[in-house]
C-alpha positions as CSV (number, residue, x, y, z in Angstrom):
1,X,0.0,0.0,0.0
2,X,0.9,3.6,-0.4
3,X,2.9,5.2,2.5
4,X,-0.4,7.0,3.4
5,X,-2.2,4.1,4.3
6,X,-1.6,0.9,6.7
7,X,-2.6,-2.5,6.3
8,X,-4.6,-5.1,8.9
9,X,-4.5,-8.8,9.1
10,X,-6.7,-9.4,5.9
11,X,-4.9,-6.2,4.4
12,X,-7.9,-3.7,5.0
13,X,-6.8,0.1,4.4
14,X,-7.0,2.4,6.5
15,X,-6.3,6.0,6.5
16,X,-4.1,8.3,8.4
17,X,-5.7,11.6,8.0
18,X,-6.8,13.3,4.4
19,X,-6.5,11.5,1.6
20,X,-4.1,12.7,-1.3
21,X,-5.4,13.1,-4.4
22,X,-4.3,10.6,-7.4
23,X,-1.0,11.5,-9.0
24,X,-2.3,10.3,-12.6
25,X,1.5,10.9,-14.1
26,X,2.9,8.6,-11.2
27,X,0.3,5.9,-11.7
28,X,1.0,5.7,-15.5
29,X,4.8,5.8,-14.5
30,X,4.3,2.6,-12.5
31,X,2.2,0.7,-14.8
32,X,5.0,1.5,-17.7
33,X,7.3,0.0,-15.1
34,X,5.9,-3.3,-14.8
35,X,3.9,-3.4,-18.3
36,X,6.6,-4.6,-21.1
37,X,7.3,-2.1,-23.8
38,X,6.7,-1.9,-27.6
39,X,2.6,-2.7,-28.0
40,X,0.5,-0.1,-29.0
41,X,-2.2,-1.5,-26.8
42,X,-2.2,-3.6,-23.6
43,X,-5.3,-5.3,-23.3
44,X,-7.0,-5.7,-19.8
45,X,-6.8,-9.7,-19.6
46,X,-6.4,-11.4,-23.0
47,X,-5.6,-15.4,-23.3
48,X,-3.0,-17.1,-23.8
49,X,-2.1,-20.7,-26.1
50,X,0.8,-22.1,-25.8
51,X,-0.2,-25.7,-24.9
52,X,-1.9,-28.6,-26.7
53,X,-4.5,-26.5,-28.1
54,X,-4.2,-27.0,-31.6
55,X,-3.7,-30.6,-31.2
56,X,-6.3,-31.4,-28.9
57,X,-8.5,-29.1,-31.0
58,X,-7.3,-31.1,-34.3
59,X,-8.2,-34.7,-32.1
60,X,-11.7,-33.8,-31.7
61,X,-12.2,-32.6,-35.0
62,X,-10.7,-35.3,-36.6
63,X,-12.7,-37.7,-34.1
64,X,-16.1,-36.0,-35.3
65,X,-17.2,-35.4,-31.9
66,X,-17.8,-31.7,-31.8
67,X,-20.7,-30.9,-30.0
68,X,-22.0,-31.9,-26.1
69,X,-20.9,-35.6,-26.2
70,X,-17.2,-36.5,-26.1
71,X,-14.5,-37.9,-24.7
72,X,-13.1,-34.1,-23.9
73,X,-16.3,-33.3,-21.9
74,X,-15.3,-35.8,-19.6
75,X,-11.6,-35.3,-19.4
76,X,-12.1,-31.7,-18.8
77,X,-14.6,-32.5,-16.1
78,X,-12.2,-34.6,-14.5
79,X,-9.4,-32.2,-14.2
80,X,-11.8,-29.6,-12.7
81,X,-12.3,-32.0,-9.5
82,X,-8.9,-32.3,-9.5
83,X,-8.1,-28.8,-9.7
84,X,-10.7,-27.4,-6.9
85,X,-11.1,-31.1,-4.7
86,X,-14.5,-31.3,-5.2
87,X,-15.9,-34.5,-6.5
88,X,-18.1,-33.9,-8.9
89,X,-17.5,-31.2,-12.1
90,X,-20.4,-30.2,-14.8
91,X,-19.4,-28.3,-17.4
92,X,-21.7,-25.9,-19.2
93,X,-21.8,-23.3,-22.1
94,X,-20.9,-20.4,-19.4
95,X,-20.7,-19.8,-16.0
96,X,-24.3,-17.7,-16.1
97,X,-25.7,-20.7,-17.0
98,X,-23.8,-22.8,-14.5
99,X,-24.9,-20.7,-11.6
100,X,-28.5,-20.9,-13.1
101,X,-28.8,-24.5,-12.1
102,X,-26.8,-24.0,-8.9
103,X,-29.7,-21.8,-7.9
104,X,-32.3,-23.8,-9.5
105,X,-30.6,-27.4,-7.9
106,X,-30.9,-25.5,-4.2
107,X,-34.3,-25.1,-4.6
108,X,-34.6,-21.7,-5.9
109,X,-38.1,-20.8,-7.3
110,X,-40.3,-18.1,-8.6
111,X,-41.1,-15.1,-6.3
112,X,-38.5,-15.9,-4.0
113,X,-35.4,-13.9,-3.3
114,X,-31.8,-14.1,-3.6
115,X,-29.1,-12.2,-1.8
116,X,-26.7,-10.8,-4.4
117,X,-23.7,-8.3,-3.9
118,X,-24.7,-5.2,-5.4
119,X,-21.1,-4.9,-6.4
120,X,-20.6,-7.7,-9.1
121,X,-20.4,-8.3,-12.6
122,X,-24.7,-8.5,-13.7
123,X,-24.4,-12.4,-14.7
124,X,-24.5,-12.7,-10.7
125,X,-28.1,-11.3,-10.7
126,X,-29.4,-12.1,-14.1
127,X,-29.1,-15.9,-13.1
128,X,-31.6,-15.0,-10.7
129,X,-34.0,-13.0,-12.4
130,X,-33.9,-16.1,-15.2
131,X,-35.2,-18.3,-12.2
132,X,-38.4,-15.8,-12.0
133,X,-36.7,-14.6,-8.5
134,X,-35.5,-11.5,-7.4
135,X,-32.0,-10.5,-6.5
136,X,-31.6,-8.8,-3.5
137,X,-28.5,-6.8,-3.1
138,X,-26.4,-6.7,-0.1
139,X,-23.3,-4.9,0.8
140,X,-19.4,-5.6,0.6
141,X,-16.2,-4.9,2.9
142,X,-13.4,-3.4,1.6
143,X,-10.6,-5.6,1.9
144,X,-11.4,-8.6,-0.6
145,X,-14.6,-6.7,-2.0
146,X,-16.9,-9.4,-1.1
147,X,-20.1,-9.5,0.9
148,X,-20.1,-7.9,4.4
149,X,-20.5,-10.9,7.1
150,X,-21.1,-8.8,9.9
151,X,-23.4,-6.2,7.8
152,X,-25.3,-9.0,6.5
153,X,-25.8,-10.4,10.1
154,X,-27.0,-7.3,11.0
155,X,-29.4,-6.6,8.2
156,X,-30.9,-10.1,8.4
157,X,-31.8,-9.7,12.1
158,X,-33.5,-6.0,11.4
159,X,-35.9,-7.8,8.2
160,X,-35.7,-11.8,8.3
161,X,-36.9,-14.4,10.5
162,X,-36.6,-18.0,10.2
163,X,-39.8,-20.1,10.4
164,X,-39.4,-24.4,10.0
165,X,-35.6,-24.0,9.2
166,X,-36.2,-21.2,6.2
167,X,-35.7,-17.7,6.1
168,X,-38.2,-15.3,5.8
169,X,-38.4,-11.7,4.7
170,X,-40.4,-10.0,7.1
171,X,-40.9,-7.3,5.1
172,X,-41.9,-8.8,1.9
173,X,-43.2,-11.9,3.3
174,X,-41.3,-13.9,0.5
175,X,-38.6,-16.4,1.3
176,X,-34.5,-15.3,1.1
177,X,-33.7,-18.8,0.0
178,X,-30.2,-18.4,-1.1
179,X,-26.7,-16.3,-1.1
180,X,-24.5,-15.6,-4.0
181,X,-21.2,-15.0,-3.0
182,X,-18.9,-13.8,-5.8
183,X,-15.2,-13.6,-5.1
184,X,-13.9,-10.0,-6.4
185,X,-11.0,-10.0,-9.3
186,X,-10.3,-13.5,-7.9
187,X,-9.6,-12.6,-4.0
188,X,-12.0,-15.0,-1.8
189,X,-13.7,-13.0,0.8
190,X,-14.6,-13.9,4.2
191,X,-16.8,-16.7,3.1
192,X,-16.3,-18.8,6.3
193,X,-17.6,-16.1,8.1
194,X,-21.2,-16.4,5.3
195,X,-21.2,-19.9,5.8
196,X,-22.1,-19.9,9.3
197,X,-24.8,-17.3,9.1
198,X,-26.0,-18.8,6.0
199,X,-26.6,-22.0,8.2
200,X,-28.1,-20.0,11.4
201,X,-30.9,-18.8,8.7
202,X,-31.4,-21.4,6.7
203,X,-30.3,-20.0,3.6
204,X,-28.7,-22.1,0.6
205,X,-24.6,-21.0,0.1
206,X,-24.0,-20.6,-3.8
207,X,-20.8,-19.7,-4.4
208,X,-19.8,-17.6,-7.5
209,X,-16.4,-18.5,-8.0
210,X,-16.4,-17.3,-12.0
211,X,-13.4,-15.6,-11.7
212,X,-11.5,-17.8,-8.9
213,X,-10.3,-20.7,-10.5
214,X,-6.7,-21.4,-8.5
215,X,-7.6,-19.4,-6.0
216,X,-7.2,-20.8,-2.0
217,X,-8.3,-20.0,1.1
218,X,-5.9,-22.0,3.7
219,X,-5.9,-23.9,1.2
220,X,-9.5,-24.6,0.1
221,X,-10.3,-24.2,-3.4
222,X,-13.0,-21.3,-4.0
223,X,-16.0,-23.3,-4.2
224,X,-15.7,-25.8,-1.4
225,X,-17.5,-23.6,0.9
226,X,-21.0,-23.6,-0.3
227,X,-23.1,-26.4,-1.1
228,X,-22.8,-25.6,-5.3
229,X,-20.4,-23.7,-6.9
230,X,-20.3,-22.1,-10.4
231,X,-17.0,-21.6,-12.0
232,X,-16.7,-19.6,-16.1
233,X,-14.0,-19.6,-18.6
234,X,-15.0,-16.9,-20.9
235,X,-12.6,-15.5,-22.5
236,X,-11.4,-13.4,-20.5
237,X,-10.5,-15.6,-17.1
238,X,-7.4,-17.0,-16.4
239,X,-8.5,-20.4,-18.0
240,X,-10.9,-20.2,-21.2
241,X,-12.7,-22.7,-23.5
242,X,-13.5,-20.0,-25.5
243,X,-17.0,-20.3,-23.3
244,X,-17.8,-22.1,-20.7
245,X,-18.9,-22.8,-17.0
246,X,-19.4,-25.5,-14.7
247,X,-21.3,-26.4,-11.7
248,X,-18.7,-27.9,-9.0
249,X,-20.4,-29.8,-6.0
250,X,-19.3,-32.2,-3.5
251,X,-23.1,-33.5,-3.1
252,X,-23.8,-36.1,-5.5
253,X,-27.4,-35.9,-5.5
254,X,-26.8,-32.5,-6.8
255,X,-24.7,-33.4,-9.2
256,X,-26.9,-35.8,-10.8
257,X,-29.7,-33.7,-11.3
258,X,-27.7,-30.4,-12.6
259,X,-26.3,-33.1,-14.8
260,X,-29.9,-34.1,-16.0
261,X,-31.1,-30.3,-16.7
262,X,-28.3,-29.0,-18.4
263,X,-28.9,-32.2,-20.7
264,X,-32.5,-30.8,-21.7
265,X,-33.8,-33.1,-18.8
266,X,-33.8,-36.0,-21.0
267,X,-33.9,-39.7,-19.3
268,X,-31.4,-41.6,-20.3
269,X,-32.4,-44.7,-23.2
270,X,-30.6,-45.9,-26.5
271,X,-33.1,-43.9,-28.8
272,X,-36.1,-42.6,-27.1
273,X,-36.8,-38.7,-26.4
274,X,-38.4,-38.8,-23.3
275,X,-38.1,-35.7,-21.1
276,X,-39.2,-35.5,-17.3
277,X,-39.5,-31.9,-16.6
278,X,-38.2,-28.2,-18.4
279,X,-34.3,-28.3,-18.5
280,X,-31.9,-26.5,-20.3
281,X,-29.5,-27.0,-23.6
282,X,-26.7,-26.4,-21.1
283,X,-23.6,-28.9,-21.8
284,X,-20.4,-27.6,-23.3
285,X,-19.4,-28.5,-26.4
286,X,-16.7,-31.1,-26.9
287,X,-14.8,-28.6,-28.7
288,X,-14.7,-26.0,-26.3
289,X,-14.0,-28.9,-23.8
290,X,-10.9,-29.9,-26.3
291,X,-9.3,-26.2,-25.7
292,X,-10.0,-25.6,-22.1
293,X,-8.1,-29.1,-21.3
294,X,-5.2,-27.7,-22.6
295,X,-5.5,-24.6,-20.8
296,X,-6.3,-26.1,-17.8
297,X,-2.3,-27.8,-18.6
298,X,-1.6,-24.6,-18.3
299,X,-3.0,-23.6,-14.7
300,X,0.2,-23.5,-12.5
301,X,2.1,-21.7,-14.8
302,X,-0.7,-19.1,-15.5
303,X,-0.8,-18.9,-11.5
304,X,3.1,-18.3,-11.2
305,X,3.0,-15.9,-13.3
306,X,-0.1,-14.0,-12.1
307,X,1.4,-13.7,-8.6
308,X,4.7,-12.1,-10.3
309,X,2.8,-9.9,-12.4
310,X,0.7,-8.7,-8.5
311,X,3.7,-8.5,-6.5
312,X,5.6,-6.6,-9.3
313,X,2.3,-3.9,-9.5
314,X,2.2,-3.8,-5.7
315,X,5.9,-2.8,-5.6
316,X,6.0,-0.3,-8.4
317,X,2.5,1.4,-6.8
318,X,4.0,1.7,-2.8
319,X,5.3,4.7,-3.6
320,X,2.5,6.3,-5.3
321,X,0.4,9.1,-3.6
322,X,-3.5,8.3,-3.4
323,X,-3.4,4.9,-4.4
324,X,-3.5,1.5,-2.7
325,X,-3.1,-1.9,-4.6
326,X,-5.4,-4.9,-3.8
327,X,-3.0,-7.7,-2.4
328,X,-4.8,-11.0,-1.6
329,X,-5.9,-10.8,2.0
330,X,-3.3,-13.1,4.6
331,X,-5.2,-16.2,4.4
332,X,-6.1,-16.2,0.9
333,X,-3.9,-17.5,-2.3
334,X,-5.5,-15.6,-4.9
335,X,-5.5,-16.1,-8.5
336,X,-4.9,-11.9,-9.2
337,X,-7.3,-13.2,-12.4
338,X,-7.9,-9.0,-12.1
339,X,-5.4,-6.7,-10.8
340,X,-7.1,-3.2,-9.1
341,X,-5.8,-0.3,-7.5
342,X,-7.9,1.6,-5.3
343,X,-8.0,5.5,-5.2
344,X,-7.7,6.7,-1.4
345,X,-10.4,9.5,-2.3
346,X,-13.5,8.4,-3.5
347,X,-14.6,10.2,-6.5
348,X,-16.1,9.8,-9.9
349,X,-14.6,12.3,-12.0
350,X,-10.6,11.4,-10.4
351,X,-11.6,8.0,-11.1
352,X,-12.8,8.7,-14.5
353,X,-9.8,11.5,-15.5
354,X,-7.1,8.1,-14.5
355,X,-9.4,5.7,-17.3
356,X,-8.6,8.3,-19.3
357,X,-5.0,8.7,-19.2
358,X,-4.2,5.2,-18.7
359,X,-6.7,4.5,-22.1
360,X,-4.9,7.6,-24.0
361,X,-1.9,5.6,-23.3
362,X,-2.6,2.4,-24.6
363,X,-3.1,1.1,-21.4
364,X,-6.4,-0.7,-21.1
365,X,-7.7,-0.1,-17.6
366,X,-11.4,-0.1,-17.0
367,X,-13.9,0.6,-13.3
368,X,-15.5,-2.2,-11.7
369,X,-19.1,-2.8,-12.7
370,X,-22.0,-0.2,-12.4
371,X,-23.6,-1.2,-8.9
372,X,-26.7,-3.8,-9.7
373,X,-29.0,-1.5,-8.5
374,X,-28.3,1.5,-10.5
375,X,-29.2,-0.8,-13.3
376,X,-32.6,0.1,-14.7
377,X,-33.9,-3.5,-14.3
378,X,-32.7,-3.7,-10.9
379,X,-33.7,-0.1,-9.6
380,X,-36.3,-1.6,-7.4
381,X,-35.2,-4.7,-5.7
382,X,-35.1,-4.7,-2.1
383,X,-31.5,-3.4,-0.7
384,X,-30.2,-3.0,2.2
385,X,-28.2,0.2,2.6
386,X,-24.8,-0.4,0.1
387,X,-22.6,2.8,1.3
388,X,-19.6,0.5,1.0
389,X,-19.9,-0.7,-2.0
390,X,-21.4,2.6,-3.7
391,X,-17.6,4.2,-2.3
392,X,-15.7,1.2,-4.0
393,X,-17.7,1.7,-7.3
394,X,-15.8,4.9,-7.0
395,X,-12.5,4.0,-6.1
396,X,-11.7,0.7,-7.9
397,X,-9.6,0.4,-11.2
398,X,-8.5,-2.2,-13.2
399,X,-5.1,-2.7,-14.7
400,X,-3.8,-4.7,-17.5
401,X,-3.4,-8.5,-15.8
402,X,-2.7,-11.1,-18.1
403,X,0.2,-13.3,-17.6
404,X,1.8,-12.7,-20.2
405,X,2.6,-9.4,-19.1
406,X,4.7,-11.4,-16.9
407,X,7.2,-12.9,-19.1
């Protein structure tokens, strides 16, 4: 962190009086210190092959088996338990559609609602709102950007109660069936800390690990802490398949049936088209399955390399006035999928004068996501009050983060 500010256990910030304003010219000085020279344009996060991916790709193609069925499907399946320790892997077209059926496989229906950090990328809530529920958005904490345990507590005890082992709004007289989690850039919050009140209120844990694959708390994989987990490799994540998700459980009854609805609910027979209740054309593609197995080769490396790339940014930014860098909090081994600096001084138009500069300089930085319920079709979901997250939305940029950038 920068000399103005001090660091807790789990790498909080805090403040020791006013906070400076951004020195744009220092910040772009640091980035150009860690951010190799000679391309007229550093992208945010873009992938990388370097692996079997052309062969692999060339093996399914030449095998025929292109679409949902194939022997990559499974393989890639496989490696994901390995990867994260749970036991059973799904994959999917894309992680919205994994944590879909995570929702739907807890027992999440119409009318009810769903606990969603305002301050997350919109997939989070849209896979709610395609249930026929309706997200309701919590607040986050400032040290891994995830949702507020103690907040939460807090809030749930003013409007909930818990009636036959299910939580109740009070308020709207609907139940709060589940939690969506989503760990920030990658850095897993304080998710023990939701799992226990999550099982005082009877509410269903879903985590939304899209962008945490390789990422560890003492030395859980994100996703072991909730009963379902949804995982993406968009283009854009440390691992891709081009698209991609996957529903990660360690409950096999679960796994069974998100199995059976992302395969259009079909029961299994040699020829027959029989179909038990709605699912969904879900399944990933053997093709896409081909590629992410060779990415997912790839892992450790990408995770070396991603910690280099974080420790070299939080060096080269120690130095500079108004601006902290988002290290993975003590007990966390995070995958830095995105790197973010945070400006000291909350405010819109500093934030939005660095995107500027660091764009005009072919440095591809971006804000975290508008807030969920500044969105128009989320304007009037029950909150509680999100004062934290509406000062992050202000203070958080993203830096250029692929691994590459790394060596």
């Amino acid at each position: 962190m920068n000399t103005t500010s001090e660091t807790s256990a789990r790498g909080s910030v805090t403040q020791a009086g006013a906070p400076p304003a951004v020195d744009r010219a220092a910040v772009l000085e640091a980035i150009r210190r860690v951010v190799p020279a000679g391309r007229e344009v550093t992208p945010l996060h873009e992938p990388e092959f370097a692996g079997n991916e052309w062969r692999y790709l060339k093996e399914c193609i030449d095998s025929g088996w292109v679409s949902s069925v194939g022997a990559f499907v499974d393989r890639f399946e496989s490696m994901l338990c390995e990867i994260t320790g749970m036991r059973f892997a799904v994959a999917t077209v894309n992680g919205t559609a994994a944590l879909q059926v995570c929702l739907r496989v807890v027992g999440v229906e119409p009318g009810d609602e769903v606990l969603v950090p305002a301050l997350t990328f919109v997939a989070t809530a849209n896979a709610v709102s395609y249930l026929g529920a309706q997200p309701h958005f919590v607040d986050s904490e400032p040290v891994a950007l995830g949702v507020d345990p103690d907040r939460l507590e807090a809030y749930l005890e003013d409007i909930a109660i818990v009636r036959q082992g299910r939580c109740w709004n009070r308020q709207s007289g609907v139940p709060i069936r589940a939690l969506v989690p989503m760990h920030t850039f990658g850095h897993i919050g304080e998710i023990e800390a939701l799992a226990q009140i999550c099982s005082r209120w009877g509410i269903a844990l879903v985590e939304d690990a899209a962008e945490a694959l390789g990422s560890t708390l003492k030395g859980r994989h994100a996703g072991n802490f909730g009963r379902v987990s949804a995982l993406s490799f968009n283009g854009n994540k440390i691992v891709t398949s081009g698209g991609g998700g996957a529903v990660i459980t360690n409950d096999p009854t679960i796994a069974a049936r998100a199995k059976h609805l992302t395969t259009t609910a079909r029961v299994g027979h040699r020829w027959s088209f029989v179909h038990d209740e709605v699912g969904y054309n879900f399944r990933l593609p053997n093709i896409n399955a081909a590629l992410g197995c060779a990415q997912l080769e790839q892992l450790p490396d990408f995770l070396r390399r991603k910690h280099l790339l974080a420790q070299r940014y939080s060096e080269a930014f120690r130095s500079v006035a108004g601006i902290g860098f988002l290290s993975e909090p003590g007990d966390c081994r995070s995958n830095y999928w995105l790197n973010a600096i945070l400006l000291d001084r909350p405010g819109e138009n500093e934030r939005e004068a660095l995107l500027a500069d660091l764009n005009d300089n072919g440095l591809m930085a971006r804000p975290a996501w508008t807030l969920m319920h500044r969105l128009p079709m989320y304007s009037s979901c029950p909150r509680m009050d999100l004062s934290e997250a509406e000062r992050l939305e202000q203070r958080i940029v993203n830096v250029p983060s692929s691994a590459c950038l790394a060596g």
